[in-house]
N, C-alpha and C positions, 0 to 999 in steps of 0.2 A: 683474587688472591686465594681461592679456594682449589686451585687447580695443583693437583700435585704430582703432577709429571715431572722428570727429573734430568731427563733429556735436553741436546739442547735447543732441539726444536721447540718444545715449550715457551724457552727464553728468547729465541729471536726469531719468532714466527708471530706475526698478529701485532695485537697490540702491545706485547714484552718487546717484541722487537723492535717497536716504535720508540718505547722507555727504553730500553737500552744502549739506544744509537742515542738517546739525550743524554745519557749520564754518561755515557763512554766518552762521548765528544766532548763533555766541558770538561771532564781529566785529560783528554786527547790536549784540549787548546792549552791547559797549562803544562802540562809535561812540555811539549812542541815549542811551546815559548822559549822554556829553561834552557833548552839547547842550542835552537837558533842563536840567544841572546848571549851565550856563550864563546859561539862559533866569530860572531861578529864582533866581540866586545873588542879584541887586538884593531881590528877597521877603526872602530868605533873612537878608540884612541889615538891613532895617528888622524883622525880629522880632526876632532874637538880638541883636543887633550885630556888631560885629568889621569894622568897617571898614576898619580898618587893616590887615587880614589877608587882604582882599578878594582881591589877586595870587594869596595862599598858596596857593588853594584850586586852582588849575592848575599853580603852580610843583611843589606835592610831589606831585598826581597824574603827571603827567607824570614825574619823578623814578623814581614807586611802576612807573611803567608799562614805563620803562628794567630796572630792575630784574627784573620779571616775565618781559619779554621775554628778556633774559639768561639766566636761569634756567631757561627753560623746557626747550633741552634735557636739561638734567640733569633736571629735574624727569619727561620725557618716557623718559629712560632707566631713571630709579628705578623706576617705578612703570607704565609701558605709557601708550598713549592713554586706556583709557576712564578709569581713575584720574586722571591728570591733568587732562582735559576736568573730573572731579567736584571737584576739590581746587580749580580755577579759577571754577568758576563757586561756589562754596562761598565760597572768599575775596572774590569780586566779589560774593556776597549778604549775608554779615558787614557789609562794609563800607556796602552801601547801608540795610540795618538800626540801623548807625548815624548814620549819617547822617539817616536818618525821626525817631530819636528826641533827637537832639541837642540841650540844652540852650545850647547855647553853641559859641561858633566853634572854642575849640580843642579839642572834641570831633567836630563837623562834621570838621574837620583831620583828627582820627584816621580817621574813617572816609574821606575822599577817600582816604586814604594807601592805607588795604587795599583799595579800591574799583578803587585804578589799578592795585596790585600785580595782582588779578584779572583785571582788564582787560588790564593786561600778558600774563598766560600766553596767557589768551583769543586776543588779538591774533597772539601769535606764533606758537601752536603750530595753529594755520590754515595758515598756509606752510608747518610744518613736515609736516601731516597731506597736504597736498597732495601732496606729493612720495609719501607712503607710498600711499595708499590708492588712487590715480586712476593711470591709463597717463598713460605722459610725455605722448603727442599731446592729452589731457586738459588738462596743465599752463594751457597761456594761457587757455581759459574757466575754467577754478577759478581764476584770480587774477584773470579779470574779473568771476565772481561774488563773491566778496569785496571787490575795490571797489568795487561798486556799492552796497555797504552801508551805505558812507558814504553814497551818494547819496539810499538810504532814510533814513539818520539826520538828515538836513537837512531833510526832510520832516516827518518823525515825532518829531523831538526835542523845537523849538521849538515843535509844534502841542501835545505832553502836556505840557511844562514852562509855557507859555502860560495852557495852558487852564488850570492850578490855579494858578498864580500870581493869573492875575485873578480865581477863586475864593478868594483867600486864603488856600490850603491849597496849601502849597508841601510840606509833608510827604509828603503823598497823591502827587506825584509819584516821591518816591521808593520808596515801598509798592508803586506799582502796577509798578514795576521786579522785584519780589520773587517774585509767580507765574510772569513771563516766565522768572525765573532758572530759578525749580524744575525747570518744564515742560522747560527746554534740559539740564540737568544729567540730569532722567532720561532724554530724547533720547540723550545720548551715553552713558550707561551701558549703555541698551541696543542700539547698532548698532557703537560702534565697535570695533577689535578690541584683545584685554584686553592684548596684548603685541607689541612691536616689534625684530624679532631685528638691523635694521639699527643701532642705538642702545647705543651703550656707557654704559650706568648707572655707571660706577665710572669717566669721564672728571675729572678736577678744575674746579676753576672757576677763571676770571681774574679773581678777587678783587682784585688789585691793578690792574688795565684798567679794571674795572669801576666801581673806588670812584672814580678819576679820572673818569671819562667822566659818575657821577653828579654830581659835583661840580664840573665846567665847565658842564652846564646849572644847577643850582644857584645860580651865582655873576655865569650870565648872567641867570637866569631876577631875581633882586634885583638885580642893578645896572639892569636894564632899566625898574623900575618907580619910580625915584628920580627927579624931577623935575630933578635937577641935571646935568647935562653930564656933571660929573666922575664922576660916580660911573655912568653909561653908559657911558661908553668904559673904565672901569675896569673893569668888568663885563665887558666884551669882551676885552679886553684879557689880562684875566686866566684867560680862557676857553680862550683861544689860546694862551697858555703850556700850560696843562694840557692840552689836545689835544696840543703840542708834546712833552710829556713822555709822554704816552699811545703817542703811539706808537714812542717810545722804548724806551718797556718794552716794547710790541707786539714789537718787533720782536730783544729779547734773551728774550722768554718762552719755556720749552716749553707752556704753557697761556694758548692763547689766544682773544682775547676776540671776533676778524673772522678771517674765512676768510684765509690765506696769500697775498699778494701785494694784499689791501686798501689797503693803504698804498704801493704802487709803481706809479709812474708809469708803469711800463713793462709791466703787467698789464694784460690784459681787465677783471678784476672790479673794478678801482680805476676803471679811465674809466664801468662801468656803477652802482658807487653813486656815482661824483660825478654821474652826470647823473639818476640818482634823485633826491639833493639838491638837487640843482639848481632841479629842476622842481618838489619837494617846496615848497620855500620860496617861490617864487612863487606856488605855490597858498595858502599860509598867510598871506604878506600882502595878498593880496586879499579873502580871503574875512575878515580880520580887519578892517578898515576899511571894507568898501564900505557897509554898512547904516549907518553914521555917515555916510559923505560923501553920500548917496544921501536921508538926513532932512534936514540942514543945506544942502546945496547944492541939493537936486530937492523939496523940498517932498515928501516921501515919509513916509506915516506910521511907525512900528517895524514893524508887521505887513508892510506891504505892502513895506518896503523888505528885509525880513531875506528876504522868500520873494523876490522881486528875485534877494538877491547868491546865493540855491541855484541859477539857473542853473548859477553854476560849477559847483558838484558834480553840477548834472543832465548838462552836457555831460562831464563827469569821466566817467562812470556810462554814459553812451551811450556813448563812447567807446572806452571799455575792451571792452562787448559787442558792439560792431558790430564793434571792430579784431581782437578776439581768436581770431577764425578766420582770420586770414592765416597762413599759411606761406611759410617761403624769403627769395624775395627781395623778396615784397609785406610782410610781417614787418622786416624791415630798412628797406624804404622807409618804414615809420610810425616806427623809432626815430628816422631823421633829421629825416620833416617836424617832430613832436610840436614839438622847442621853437623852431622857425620859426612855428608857428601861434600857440605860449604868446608868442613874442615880438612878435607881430603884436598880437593882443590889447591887452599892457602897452602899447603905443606907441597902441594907439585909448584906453585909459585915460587915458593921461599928458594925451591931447588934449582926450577929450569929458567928463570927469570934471570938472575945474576951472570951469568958465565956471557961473553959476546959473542957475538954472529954474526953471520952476514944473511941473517934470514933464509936461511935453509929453510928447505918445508920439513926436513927431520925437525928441525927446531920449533917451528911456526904450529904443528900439529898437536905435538902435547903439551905445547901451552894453552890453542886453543880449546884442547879437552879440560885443561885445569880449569880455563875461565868457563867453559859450559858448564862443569861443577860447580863451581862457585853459585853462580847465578841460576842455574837448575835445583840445586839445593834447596834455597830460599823459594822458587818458585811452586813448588812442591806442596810445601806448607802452609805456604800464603793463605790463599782462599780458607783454608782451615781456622790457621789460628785466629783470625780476626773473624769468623763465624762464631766460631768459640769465646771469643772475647765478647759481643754481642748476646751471647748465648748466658755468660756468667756473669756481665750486668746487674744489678738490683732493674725489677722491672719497671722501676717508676726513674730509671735513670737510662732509658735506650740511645735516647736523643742526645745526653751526655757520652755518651761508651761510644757512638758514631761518629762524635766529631774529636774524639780522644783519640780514636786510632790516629787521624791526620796528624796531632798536637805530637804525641808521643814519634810517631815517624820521623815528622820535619825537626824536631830536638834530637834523636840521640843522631839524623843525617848532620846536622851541624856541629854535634859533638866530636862525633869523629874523621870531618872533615878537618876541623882543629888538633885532634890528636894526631891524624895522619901524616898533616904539616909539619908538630913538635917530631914527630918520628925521622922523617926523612929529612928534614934539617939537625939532630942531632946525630947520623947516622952519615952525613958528609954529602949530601946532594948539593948543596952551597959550596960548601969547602970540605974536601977539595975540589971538591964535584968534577966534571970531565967522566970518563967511565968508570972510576976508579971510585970516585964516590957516587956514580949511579947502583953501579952495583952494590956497594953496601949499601944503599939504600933502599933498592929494591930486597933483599935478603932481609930488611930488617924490617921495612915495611912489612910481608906480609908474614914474618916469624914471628913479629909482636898481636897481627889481627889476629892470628891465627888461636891466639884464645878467646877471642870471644865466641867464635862455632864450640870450640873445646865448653865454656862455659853452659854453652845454652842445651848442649846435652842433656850436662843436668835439669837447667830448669826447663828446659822441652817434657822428660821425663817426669819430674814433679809437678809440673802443670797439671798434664793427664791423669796421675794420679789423684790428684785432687779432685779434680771431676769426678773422679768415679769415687770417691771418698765421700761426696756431697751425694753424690744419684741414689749410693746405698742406701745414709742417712736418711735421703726424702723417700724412699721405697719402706722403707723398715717403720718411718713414720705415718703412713698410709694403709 
């Protein structure tokens, strides 16, 4: 860890390269999941049934994935990295094993649950191994190798869940998730190292933060998928109460659930996960509806429209690795542009998305550019702002600030997957729906995301400032 090369030879040559391919791969296995399980879940329903439970099958992964991430640094301090890498990729193979042999939906259910809880550890304890195992000057390419993972799993998810869906074996896709696990599980058993002396094993947990924070995406996650008004905004509603109460208790805890000064306006680390969020949620309602608006509006088949809206995640993915060797002040200049681009983007959507087609490539061209803003935007910044977050931390909470990133992600993704819903059902996607109410839905979809890039200008730029308001202070104190 004393090597401070910056290149990214350093990172994946030798031994980084060996840790690298471990922690890419257990976010690889649960990105890759999300989508295959996606792609299939329509199969998945015309064998078993359960339609009605259709939502379930993301509301309680998501839920399981909160959880996991939560847990993980204790889970990290119990037991070392290489054990927990095994205990994670063990509960994310449990679960996809049931899931293969599931008779019925509310056994599918059980296995999504342990599937995400896996996925959870998996997820989180990537950020947390980053900070351990690689030199700091390392940090921003290890967090843009890890997102780019997504940008493999948009590739590869849809292509393996696809292919056996239209073979009619939608089980096989979840089986053939099962060697991938193994082959990762003994990966990390054999490279990573067996103990972490930074990690307090005997820290408690924020049990009572926790069980709130499950149970505002919970309550958003079903109010979201009710056809009725009322029960959408009650949904939210009721979300935001328990957020409100969350950090109430946040903030009388000694065990808690977000790094120290999360919740204050007047922190570094609160203006960099609100603009995480921020930009978080834009990428979630786009990437949730363009393959619908993109079939019904552009005459685009599922195949060719779903590989379409992966631009985003391809400029997400490029962008992270092109930007992630900036340092200083070029570093800072990509926090600011990111949600200037994201919000460029939303505003060519709101335009070129609405109007119908028959897929021209006039047409198809600068929508594609809008979605490569969007998701180049965000990608940009990435690896920055969660360096930065890690960076503004109290230092006796790292192992907290790493598994916060995951926590704070997979909340405001489920947040705004539920507002995106209230959006384009109050906006006529239902009714009158047909093209007439896709397009206002598209136009409103992404004229109403399109403040949250507008917002995080601001707090992009307050962020940085802050930092350098604090670096003063500690210089001027010295």
């Amino acid at each position: 860890m004393t090597d401070r090369r910056i290149g990214w030879s350093a990172l994946l040559s030798g031994g980084n390269g060996v840790r690298s391919l471990a922690l890419a791969g257990g976010v690889a296995l649960h990105a890759i999941n999300v989508f295959v399980a996606t792609t299939i879940l329509p199969s998945v329903v015309a064998d078993i049934g359960g339609l009605d439970y259709y939502a379930w099958n993301t509301t309680l992964f998501i839920v399981a994935s909160i959880i996991g991430s939560v847990l993980s640094a204790k889970l990290l301090g119990l037991v070392g990295p290489r054990v927990a890498y095994a205990v994670a990729a063990g509960l994310f193979g449990l679960g996809t094993l049931i899931c293969a042999v599931a008779p019925g939906m509310p056994v599918l259910l059980a296995g999504r649950f342990v599937q995400g809880l896996g996925g959870g550890f998996l997820f989180a304890l990537a950020y947390s191994m980053i900070r351990l195992v690689f030199a700091e000057a390392l940090w921003p390419r290890a967090m843009a190798i890890v997102s780019a993972m997504w940008g493999v799993a948009t590739l590869a998810g849809p292509a393996i869940g696809g292919t056996f869906a239209e073979l009619g074996s939608w089980r096989a896709a979840f089986w053939t998730m099962l060697p991938a696990t193994i082959l990762f599980a003994g990966l990390a058993l054999a490279i990573l190292p067996r103990k972490n002396p930074d990690t307090d094993e005997h820290s408690p947990l924020a049990l009572p933060q926790l069980g709130l924070l499950v149970l505002a995406v919970f309550v958003v996650s079903v109010g979201s998928v009710s056809p009725l008004l009322v029960w959408n905004i009650a949904g939210i509603a009721a979300a935001l109460v328990l957020v409100a109460v969350l950090i109430v208790v946040e903030g009388r805890a000694q065990t808690r659930l977000l790094p120290r000064g999360a919740f204050s306006l007047a922190a570094p680390i609160c203006m960099l996960f609100l603009t995480m969020s921020l930009l978080a949620i834009t990428v979630t309602t786009s990437e949730m509806f363009i393959p619908l608006f993109l079939q019904v509006l552009h005459a685009q088949t599922p195949l060719l429209a779903g590989y379409l809206a992966v631009i985003t995640s391809v400029g997400w993915t490029l962008g992270s690795i092109l930007s992630s060797g900036n340092q200083g002040r070029r570093a800072e200049k990509a926090v600011r542009l990111a949600p200037m681009l994201t919000l460029a983007g939303m505003v060519l959507l709101a335009l070129l998305m609405p109007p119908a087609s028959r897929g021209e490539w006039q047409v198809l061209a600068p929508l594609s550019v809008a979605f490569l803003l969007v998701g180049g935007g965000v990608g940009i910044s990435w690896p920055h702002l969660l360096t930065r977050i890690l960076h503004a931390a109290p230092r006796d909470e790292q192992d907290l600030a790493s598994a916060a990133i995951t926590t704070v992600q997979l909340f405001a993704t489920a947040l705004g997957a539920a507002l995106a819903g209230m959006v384009v059902n109050l906006a006529g996607l239902t009714a009158p729906g047909g093209i007439p109410g896709t397009q206002s839905a598209a136009f409103w979809l992404f004229a109403v995301f399109a403040l949250a890039p507008l917002i995080g200008i601001v707090t992009a730029a307050r962020s940085l400032q802050k930092v350098d308001d604090r670096r003063e202070k500690s210089q001027a104190s010295t």
